[in-house]
N, C-alpha and C positions, 0 to 999 in steps of 0.2 A: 379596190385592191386589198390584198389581204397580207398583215405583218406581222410580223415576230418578233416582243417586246422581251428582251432577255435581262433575269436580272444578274449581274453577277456575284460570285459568291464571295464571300470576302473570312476572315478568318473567326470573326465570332459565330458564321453560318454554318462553316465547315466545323466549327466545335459545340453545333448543338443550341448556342443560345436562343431564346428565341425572344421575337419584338417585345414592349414593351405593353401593354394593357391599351392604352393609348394609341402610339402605332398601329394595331390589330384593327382597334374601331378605325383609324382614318382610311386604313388599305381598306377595309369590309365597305365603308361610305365611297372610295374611287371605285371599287367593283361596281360597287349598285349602279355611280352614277352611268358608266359603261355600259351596264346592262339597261340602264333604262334609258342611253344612248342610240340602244342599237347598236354599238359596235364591239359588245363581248361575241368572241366565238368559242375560245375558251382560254385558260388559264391554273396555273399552277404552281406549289412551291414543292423544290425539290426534297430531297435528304440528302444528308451531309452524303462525301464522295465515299468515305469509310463502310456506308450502305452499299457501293455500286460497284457496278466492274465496267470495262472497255471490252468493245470485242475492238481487235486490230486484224484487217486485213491486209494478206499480201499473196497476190494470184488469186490460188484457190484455198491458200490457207488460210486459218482464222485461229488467231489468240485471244486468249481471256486471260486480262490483267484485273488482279482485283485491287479494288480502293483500301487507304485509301492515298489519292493523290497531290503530291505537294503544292504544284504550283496554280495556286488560287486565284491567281489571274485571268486564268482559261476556263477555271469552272462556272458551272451555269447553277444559279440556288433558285431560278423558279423564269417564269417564262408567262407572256400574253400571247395570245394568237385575237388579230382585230380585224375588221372587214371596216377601213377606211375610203371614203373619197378619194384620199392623196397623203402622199409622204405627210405635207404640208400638216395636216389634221392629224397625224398620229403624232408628229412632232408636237404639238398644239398639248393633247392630251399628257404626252408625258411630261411637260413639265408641269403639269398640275398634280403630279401623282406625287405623295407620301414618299419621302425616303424609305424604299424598305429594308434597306438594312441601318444601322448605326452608324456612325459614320460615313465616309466617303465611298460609294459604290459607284 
């Protein structure tokens, strides 16, 4: 089965900071081990929301709001896409993963 490993973004993300020297090499060492798991398909970090815009549908119309947006709770700062066995196994791996942000995410 294939999942969606979301990270969310929290407010030192959405203002740019980025990980620590450290952090970088242990997310860089959970990729590898992933990838040489078998179960990367792929993965990524966002940019902050102030880069981005929404489109919002309604009917046949479509709005563009542009970033950037406040509530940091909803936003997404990077994402896995994995090709697991089962929940079971993706749950497995994420608790082995690096905090990628600073604090509490």
């Amino acid at each position: 089965m294939r999942v969606m490993v979301l990270v969310k973004a929290t407010k030192d993300s959405e203002a740019g900071a980025m990980p620590s020297t450290e952090l970088l090499a242990a997310m860089g060492q959970f990729n590898e081990d992933l990838v040489n798991a078998g179960l990367m398909l792929a993965g990524e970090g966002l940019r902050p929301s102030a880069q981005g815009k929404r489109v919002a549908f309604e009917g046949r119309n479509r709005t563009v709001i542009d970033g950037p947006f406040a509530a940091t709770g909803e936003l997404v700062a990077g994402f896995w896409l994995w090709q697991v066995k089962d929940m079971d196994e993706a749950v497995a791996w994420v608790k082995r993963c690096p905090n990628p942000m600073p604090g509490p995410s």
